[in-house]
Each structure stands twice: as C-alpha cells, then as structure tokens.
N, C-alpha and C positions, 0 to 999 in steps of 0.2 A: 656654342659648345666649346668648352675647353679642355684640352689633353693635358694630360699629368702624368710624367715620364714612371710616375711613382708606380703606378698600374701597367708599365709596361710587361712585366714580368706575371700578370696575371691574366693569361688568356681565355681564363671562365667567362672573369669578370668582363672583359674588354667584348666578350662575344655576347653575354647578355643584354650589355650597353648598347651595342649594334644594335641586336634585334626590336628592343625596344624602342631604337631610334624609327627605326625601319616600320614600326608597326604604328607610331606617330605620324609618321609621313606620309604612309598610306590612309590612314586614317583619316589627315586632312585631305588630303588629294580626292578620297571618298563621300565625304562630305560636299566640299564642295562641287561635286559630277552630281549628288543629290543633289544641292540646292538650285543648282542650273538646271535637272532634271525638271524638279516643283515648279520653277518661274514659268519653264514653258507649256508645262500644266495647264498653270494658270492663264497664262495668254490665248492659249486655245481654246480654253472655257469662255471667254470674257468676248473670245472671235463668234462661238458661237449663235448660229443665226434659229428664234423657236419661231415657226410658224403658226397665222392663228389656226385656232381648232387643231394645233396637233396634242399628243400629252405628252404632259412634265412629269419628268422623273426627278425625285429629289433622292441623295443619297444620304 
C-alpha cells in the first residue's frame, strides 16, 4: 500500500480506503479459517471407519 500526502486532507476518502482495506483482510483471514475448516472435513471423512452390513449414506 502506498500513502500519498496528496489525500491527506481528504478524510472521506482516506476512511473508505481503510474500510476496504479492513474488509480485504477480513475477507482473506475468513477464507483461509474456511479452507482450514474444509481440509479437516475432509480428514475426518477419509478417518472414517464403515462397518460391514451397516448403511451408507451418500450426500
């Protein structure tokens, strides 16, 4: 990110700039808590142990 003194004097702009930073960051911070989420999803799936004769559920 780069500041530019030129904008200093406009504190709309400089707080929209934030917020959208702010909702960037979240945003990846969010994604990746999901994709960490999915992997252990799937780890647990894949741990899962089916016995014979019980049933399968397919989603």
């Amino acid at each position: 990110m780069v500041y530019d003194r030129a904008v200093a004097d406009q504190p709309r702009l400089l707080a929209a700039v934030r917020a959208a930073t702010t909702l960037a960051l979240d945003n990846q911070r969010l994604q990746g808590e999901l994709e960490a989420q999915f992997a252990e999803v799937r780890r647990a799936r894949a741990q899962t142990v089916e016995y014979p004769g019980s049933p399968t559920r397919r989603c």
